[in-house]
GUKEMI-27935 format. One record per residue (C-alpha): residue number from 1; x, y, z. Coordinates in Angstrom, 3 decimals. Example, Ala and Ser with C-alpha at 12.3 -4.5 7.8 and 13.67 -1.06 7.14 Angstrom:
BEGIN
n/u/v/w
1/12.300/-4.500/7.800
2/13.670/-1.060/7.140
***
This chain:
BEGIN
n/u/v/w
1/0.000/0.000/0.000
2/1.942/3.093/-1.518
3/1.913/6.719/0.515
4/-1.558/8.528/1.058
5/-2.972/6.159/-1.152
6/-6.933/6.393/-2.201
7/-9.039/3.492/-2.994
8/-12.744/3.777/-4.162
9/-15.308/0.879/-2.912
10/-18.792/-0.334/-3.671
11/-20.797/-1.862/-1.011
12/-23.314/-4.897/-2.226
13/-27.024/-3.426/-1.966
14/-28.967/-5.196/1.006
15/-25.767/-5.286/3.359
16/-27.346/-3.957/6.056
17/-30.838/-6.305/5.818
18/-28.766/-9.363/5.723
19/-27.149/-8.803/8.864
20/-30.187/-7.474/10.540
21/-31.417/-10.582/12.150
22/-27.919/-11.083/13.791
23/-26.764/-7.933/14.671
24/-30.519/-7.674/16.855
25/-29.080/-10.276/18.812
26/-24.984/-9.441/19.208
27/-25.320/-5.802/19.268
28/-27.299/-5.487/22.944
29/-24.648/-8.519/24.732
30/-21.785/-6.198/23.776
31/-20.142/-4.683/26.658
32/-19.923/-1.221/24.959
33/-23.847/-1.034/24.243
34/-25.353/1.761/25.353
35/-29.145/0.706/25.162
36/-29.230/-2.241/27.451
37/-32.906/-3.455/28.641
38/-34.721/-2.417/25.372
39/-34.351/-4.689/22.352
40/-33.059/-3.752/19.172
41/-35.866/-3.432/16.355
42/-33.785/-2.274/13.317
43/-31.059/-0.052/12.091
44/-30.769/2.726/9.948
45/-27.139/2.229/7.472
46/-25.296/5.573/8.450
47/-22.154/4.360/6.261
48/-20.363/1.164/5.143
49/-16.983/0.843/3.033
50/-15.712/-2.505/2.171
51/-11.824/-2.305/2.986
52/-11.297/-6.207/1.733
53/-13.839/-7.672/-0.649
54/-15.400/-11.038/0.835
55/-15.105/-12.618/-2.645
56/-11.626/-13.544/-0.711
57/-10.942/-15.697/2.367
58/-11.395/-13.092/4.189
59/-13.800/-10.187/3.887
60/-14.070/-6.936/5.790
61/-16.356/-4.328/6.035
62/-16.683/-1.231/8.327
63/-20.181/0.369/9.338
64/-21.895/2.845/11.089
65/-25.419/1.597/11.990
66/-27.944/3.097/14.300
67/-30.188/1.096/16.040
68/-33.747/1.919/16.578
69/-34.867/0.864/20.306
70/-38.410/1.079/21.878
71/-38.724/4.514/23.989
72/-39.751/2.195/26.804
73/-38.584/-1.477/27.956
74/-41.783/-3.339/26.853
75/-43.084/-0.758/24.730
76/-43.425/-1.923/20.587
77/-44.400/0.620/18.407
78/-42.639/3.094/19.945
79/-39.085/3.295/18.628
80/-36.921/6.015/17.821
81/-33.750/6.286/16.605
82/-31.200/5.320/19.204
83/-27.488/5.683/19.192
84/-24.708/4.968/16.559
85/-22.079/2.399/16.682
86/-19.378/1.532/14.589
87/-18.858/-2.223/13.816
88/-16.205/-4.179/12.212
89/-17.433/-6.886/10.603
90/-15.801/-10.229/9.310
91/-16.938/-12.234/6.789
92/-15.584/-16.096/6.330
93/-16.820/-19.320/5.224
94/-16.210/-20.511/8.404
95/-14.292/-19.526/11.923
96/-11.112/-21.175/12.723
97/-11.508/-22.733/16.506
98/-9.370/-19.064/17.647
99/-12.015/-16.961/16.354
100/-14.670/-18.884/18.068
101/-15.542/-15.948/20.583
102/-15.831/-13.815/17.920
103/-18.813/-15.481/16.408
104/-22.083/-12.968/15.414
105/-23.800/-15.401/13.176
106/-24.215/-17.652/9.858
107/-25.836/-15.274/7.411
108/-28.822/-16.780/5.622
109/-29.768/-14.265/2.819
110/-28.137/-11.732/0.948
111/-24.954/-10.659/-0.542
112/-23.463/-12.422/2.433
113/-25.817/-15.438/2.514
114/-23.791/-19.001/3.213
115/-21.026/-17.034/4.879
116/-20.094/-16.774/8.708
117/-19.628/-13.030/10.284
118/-17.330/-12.311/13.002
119/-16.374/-9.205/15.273
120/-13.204/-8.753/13.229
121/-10.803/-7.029/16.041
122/-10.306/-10.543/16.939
123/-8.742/-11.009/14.069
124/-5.001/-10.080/13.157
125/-5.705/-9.583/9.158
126/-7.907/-7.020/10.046
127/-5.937/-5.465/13.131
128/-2.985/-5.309/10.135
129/-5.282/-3.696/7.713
130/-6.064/-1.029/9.936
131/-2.625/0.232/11.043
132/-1.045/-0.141/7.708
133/-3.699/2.135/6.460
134/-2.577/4.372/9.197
135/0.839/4.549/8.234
136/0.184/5.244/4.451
137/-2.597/7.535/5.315
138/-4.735/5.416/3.168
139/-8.412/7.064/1.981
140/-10.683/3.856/1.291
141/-13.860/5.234/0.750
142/-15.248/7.507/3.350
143/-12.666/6.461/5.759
144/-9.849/9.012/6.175
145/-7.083/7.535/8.054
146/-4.547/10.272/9.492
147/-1.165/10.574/11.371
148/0.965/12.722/12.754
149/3.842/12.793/10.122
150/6.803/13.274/12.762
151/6.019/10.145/14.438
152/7.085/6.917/12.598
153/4.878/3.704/12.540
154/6.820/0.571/11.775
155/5.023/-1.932/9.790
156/4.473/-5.473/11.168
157/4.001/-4.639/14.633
158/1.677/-7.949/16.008
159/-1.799/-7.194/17.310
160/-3.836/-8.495/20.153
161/-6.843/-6.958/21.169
162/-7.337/-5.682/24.285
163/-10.620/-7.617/26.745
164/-10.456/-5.062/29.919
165/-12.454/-2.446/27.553
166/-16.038/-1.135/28.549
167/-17.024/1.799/26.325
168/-14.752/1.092/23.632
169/-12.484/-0.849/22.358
170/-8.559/-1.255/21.726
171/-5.550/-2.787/19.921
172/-2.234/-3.074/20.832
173/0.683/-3.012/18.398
174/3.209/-4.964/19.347
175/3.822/-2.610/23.119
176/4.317/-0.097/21.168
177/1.036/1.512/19.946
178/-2.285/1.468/21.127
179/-5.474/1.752/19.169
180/-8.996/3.113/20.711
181/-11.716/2.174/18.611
182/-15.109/4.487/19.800
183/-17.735/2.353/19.955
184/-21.167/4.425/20.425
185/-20.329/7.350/17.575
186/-21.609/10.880/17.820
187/-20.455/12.993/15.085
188/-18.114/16.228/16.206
189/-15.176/16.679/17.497
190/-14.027/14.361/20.089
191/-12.177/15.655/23.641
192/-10.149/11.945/23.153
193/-8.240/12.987/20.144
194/-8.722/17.149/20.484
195/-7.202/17.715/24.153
196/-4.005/15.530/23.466
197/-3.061/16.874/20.417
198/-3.324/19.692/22.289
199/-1.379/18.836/25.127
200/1.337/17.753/22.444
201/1.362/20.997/20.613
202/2.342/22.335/24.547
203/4.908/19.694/25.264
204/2.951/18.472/28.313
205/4.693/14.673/28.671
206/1.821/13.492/31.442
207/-0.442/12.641/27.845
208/0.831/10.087/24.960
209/0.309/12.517/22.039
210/-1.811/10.877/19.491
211/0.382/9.316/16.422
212/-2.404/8.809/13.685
213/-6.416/9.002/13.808
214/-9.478/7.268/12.091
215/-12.163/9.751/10.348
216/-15.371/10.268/8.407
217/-17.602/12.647/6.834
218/-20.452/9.989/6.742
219/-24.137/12.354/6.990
220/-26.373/10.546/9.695
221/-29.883/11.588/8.295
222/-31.386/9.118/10.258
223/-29.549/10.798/13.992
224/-31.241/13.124/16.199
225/-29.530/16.377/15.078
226/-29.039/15.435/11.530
227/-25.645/16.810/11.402
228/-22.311/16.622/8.824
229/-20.061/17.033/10.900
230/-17.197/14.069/10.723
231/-17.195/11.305/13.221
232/-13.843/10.701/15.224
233/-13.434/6.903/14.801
234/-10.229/6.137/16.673
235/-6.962/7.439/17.453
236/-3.431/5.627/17.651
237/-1.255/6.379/20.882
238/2.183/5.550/22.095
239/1.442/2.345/24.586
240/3.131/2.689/27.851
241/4.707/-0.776/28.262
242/4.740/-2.217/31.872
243/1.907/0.466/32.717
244/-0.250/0.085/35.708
245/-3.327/1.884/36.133
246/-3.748/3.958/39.250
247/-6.786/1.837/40.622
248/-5.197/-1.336/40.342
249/-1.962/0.477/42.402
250/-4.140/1.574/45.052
251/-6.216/-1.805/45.252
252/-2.897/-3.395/46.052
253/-1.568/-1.412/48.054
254/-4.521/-1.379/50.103
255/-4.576/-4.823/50.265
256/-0.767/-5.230/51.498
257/-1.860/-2.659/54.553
258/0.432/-0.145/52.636
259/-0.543/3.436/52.765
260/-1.013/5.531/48.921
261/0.591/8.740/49.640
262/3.484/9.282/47.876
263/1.659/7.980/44.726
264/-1.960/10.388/45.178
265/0.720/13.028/45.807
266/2.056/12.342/42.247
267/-1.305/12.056/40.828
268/-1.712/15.442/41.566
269/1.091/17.399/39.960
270/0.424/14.921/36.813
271/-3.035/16.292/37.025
272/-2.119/20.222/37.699
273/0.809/19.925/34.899
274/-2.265/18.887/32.468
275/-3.982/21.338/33.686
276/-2.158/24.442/33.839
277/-1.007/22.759/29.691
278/-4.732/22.711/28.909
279/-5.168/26.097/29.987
280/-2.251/27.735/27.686
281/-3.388/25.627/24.952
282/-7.063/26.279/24.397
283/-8.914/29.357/25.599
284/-10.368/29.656/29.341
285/-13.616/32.168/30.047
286/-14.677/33.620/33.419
287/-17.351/32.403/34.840
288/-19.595/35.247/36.872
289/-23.103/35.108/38.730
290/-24.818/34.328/34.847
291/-23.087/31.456/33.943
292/-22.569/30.218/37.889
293/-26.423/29.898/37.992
294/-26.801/27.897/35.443
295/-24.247/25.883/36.532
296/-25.641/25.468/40.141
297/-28.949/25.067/38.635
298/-27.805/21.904/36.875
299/-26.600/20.924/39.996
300/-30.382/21.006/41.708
301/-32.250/19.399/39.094
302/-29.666/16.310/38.880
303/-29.753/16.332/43.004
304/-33.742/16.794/42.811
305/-34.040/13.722/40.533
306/-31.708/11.406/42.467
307/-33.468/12.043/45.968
308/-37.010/10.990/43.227
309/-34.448/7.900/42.096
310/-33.023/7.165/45.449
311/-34.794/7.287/48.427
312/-32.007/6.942/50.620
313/-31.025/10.420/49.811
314/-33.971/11.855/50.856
315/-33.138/12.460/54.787
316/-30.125/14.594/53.657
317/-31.422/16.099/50.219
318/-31.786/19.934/52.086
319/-28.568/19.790/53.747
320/-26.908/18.958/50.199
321/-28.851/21.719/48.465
322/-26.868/23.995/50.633
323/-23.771/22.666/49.057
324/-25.031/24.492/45.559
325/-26.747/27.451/47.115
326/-23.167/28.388/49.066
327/-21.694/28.529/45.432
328/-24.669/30.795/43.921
329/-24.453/33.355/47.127
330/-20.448/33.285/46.176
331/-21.673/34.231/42.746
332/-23.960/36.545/43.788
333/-21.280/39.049/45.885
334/-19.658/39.233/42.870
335/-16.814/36.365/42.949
336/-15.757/34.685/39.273
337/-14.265/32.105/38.655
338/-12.326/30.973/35.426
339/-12.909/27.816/33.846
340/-10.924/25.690/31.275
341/-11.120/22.520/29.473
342/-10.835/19.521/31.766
343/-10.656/15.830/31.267
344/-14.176/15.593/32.343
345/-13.981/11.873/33.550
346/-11.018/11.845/36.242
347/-10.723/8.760/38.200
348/-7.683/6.355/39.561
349/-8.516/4.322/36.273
350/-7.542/7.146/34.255
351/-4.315/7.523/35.193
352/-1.152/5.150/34.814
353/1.832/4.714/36.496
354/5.094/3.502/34.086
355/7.813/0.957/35.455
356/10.166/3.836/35.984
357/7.177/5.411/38.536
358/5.736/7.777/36.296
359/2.233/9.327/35.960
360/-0.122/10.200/32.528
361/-3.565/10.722/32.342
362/-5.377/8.865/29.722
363/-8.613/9.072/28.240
364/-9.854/12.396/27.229
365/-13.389/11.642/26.117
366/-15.589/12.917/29.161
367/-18.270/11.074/30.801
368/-19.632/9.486/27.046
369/-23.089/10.015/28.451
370/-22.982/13.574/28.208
371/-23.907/15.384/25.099
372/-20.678/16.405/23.016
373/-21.379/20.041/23.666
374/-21.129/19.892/26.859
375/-18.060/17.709/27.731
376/-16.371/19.977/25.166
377/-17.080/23.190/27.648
378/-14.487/24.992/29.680
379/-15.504/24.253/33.579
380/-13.916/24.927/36.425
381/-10.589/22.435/36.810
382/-11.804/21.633/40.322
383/-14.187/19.296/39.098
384/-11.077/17.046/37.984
385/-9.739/17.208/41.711
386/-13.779/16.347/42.659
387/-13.266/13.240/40.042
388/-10.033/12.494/42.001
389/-11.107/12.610/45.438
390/-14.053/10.514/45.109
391/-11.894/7.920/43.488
392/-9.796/7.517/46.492
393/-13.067/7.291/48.520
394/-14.168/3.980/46.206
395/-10.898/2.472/46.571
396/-10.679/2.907/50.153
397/-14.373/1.522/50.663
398/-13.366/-1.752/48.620
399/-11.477/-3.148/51.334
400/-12.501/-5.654/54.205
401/-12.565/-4.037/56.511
402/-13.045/-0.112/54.523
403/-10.642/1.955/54.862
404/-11.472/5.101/55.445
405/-8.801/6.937/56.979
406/-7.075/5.699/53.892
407/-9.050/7.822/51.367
408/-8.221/10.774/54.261
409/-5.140/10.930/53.659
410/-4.642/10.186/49.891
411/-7.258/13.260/49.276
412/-4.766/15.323/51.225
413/-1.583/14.506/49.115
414/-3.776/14.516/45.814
415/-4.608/18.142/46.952
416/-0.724/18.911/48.406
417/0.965/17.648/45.132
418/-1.752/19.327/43.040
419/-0.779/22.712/44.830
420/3.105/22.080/44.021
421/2.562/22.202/40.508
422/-0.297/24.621/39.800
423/0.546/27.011/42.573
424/-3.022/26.827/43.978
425/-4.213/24.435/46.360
426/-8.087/23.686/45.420
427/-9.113/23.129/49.032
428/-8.361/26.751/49.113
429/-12.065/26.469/47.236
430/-13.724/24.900/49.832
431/-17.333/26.036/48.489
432/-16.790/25.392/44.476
433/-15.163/21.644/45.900
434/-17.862/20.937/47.687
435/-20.518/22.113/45.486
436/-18.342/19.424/42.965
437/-17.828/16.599/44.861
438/-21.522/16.722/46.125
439/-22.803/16.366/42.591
440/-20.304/13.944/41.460
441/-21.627/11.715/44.444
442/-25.215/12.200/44.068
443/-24.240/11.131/40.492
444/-22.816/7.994/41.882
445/-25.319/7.574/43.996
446/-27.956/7.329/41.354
447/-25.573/5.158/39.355
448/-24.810/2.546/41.876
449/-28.761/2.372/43.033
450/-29.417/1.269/39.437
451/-26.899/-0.749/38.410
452/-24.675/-2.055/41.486
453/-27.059/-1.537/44.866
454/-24.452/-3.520/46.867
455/-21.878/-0.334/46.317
456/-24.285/2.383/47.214
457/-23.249/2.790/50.860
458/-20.146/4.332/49.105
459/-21.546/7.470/47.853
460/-23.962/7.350/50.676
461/-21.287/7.406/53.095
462/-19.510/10.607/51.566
463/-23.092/12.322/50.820
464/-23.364/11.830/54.236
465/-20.116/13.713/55.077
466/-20.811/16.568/52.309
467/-24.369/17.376/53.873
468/-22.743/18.026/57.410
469/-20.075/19.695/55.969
470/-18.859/23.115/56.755
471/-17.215/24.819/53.879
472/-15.792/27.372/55.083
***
């Protein structure tokens, strides 16, 4: 495959229809599926390109398919267009025993019909496909496949693909790239790909800068917002060999009896020197009594429908509604604030610690439930630290016994090494943290109630603690 090379492709008519029936089934077991609890009753073909023709041994397509879901669990007739993923799809005669896992379905009709489909980052062929196209900046079809010409990619480099993945998925190259595939698409640009190759552009080392990235200009007619705006597909990183992520650290620690200190204190100059980068690299606004407002006003109608969600919340739901008020009276004397672009989704799993004991914060995409827009605001960075501190709070609570004096101290070196890079200490803040950490809780709370009620006590246990809390 020759430099920046362009290759046109025709997808068979009735793609899509034939792997209807099978993708209703596969799609809503996936780990990365959004919709679970509704079934699928259809998709709407955003894009497809062929990138190997399944007249071979091996076929390969690429899609973007949104799938239509009842408004309702148990409510037919109602559907509406639901979110888009992106799919790579194998086509075969038939699996080899190693590919087993892989397995979507026999196809019975169609282009396809008589042929066996497979989730194809299984598959090395594919993996290959997808990096050398990387490295030549290939065009096949829609697909625009980008990189970072100062960086080099070495061809050959063996792929496995990754199983620890929830929202998304990733290959590694050989230790020494790694590949994030998004998963649930919306189109725009995406924090995951924007904010390090800003970060790069600064020289900030705490973020691998991105080495080549995956992109369309497919139209989604069929989406809510009916938008053109390209879809970021993936992006290729350096992989930090060795790496540990900071939640598995702390778990062991913790379970050794050995205290987290010196490593939350780290955690928080990696976090202030990304900061501090993100501020000189994109702009940062002020935020005054308007725009604090709405931003406490969020606050209340997210707290409002968790005490409705979770009645356990109720006995304390006045005492945390001070937590937001506090922050609008600030506002109201007159005090600002500035606010910046943040990683939006800051937790011990976010960050990973090298051989050689070094810290870099990963995965810039924001909480993925959150409208684009929105993750893609400045805020104030103390809602990081907020991300942070509840973290160490988890940790500390999965112990047997909990640990709670634990998550003390590890929130006081996250906020003491914080202050030695940025120059600020953020419990200096004590209003804008708590108003933070209340609603990052409250979020939890309302999270873990519907999906894990054996770990509410956690954010019940610090909701607790916010609602007597004295901020000043």
């Amino acid at each position: 495959m020759s430099e920046a090379v362009t290759r046109t492709v025709t997808t068979p008519p009735g793609l899509l229809a034939s792997l209807d029936p099978l993708l209703r089934e596969w799609l809503p077991r996936q780990r990365w599926f959004a919709g679970k609890g509704r079934p699928v009753t259809g998709f709407d073909l955003v894009a497809a390109t062929e990138l190997l023709p399944p007249t071979a041994k091996l076929g390969l397509y690429h899609l973007l398919v949104r799938a239509h879901q009842p408004l309702q669990p148990g409510h037919a007739g109602h559907e509406q267009p639901g979110d888009c993923y992106q799919l790579f799809i194998g086509v075969r005669e038939a699996l080899p025993p190693r590919l087993a896992p892989a397995l979507i379905g026999h196809v019975s009709r169609g282009p396809l019909a008589g042929r066996t489909v497979y989730e194809a980052l299984h598959d090395t062929r594919p993996a290959d496909l997808l990096l050398e196209a990387l490295r030549t900046r290939a065009r096949i079809g829609g697909l625009r496949f980008e990189r970072d010409p100062r960086q080099e990619i070495r061809p050959g480099l063996v792929p496995r693909l990754m199983t620890a993945e929830q929202s998304n998925s990733s290959v590694v190259y050989g230790d020494t790239f790694i590949l994030k595939l998004m998963r649930r698409m919306v189109p725009g640009i995406n924090p995951d790909l924007e904010l390090p190759l800003a970060l790069a552009r600064e020289g900030c080392p705490r973020v691998p800068p991105p080495t080549a990235w995956l992109v369309t200009d497919a139209e989604d007619t069929a989406g809510p917002s009916h938008t053109a705006e390209p879809y970021v597909l993936g992006v290729l990183q350096p992989f930090v060999q060795g790496a540990t992520d900071g939640w598995e650290l702390a778990l062991r620690e913790l379970a050794k009896g050995e205290d987290f200190v010196a490593e939350a204190r780290a955690i928080g100059r990696a976090t202030a020197e990304v900061h501090t980068a993100l501020a000189r690299a994109l702009p940062t606004v002020t935020l005054g009594h308007v725009q604090m407002r709405g931003l406490v006003d969020g606050m209340t109608e997210r707290l409002e429908a968790a005490v409705h969600a979770v009645p356990a919340l109720r006995p304390y739901a006045e005492d945390l509604r001070s937590a937001y008020t506090a922050l609008d009276d600030l506002a109201s004397e007159g005090r600002t604030w500035t606010a910046q672009r943040v990683h939006g989704d800051l937790h011990l799993g976010q960050c990973l610690r090298s051989p050689a004991g070094t810290w870099s914060l990963i995965d810039f995409e924001g909480e993925p439930a959150r409208p684009l827009a929105e993750r893609r605001m400045p805020q104030p960075a103390v809602r990081d630290v907020a991300g942070m501190l509840r973290s160490f709070d988890y940790a500390a609570r999965t112990a047997d016994p909990p640990q709670p004096d634990w998550a003390v101290h590890c929130r006081a070196a996250y906020c003491a090494g914080y202050a030695e890079a940025a120059g600020r200490d953020p419990r200096t803040e004590p209003v804008l943290l708590r108003a933070y950490e209340t609603d990052k809780a409250v979020y939890e709370a309302v999270y873990e109630a519907r999906h894990r009620p054996d770990w509410l006590p956690v954010p019940l246990a610090a909701l607790r603690r916010l609602a007597s809390a004295d901020p000043t």
